[in-house]
N, C-alpha and C positions, 0 to 999 in steps of 0.2 A: 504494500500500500504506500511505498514512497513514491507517487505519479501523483498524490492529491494533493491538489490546491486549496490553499484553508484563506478562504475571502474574507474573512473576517480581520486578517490580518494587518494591521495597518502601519508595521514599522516602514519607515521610510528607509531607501538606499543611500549612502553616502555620493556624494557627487563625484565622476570620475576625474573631472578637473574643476579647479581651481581658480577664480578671477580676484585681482586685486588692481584696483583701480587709483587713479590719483592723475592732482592736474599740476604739473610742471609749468613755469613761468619764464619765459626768456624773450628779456630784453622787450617787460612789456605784452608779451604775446604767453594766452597761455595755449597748452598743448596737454590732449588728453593722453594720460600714459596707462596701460592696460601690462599688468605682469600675467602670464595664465600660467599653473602648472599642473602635473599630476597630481591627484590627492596621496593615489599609495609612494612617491617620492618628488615631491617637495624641490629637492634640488635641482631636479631638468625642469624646462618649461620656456618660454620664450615670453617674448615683450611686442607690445605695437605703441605706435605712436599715432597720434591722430591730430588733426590742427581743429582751429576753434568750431567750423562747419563741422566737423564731425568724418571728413575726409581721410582716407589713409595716408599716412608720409611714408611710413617705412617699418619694418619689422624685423624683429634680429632673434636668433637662439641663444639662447642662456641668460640669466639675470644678470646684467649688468649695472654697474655702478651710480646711480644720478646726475653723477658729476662726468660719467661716460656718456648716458644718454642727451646731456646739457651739450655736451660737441657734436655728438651724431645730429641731434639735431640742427646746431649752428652750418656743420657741414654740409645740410640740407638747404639750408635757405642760403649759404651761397653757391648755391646750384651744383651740389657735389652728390656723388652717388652716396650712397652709404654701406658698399661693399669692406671686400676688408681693406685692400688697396687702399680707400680713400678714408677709413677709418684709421690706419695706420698713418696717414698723409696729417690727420687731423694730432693723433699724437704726438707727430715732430715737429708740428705749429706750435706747441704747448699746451695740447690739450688735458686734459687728467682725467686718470682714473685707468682702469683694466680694461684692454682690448683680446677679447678673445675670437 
């Protein structure tokens, strides 16, 4: 009899990812930043960014640092990709934080 389904049931399932929201401010402008990650591990998961319309700018794997995503973004609005190339391009300009 383990094939039955007992309706009555009504524990809820833990959600398989994760959103943590927040609005970054640069130079004036803010920008919505979206962390998401797996519930069963925490440490993978990726980031978007979004401008004030609600528009995608760009999106990266792994949590990176506030002070990382403050460049990536700067490197966006002056018309720079946000790959690693030009992530790295933004580090030797003096950017801060972990580029991974």
């Amino acid at each position: 009899m383990s094939d039955v389904i007992n309706l009555d049931d009504r524990r809820k399932t833990k959600p398989a990812v994760a959103h943590v929201d927040r609005v970054l401010t640069v130079f004036g402008r803010e920008y919505g930043l979206r962390r998401t990650f797996w519930s069963s591990n925490p440490a993978r998961g990726w980031l978007t960014v979004r401008d004030a319309r609600g528009e995608m700018m760009f999106a990266r794997v792994g949590d990176l640092p506030d002070a990382t995503v403050v460049s990536l973004i700067e490197a966006w609005m002056d018309g720079y990709s946000v790959g690693r190339k030009e992530a790295a391009r933004t580090a030797a300009r003096g950017g801060t934080g972990d580029i991974v």
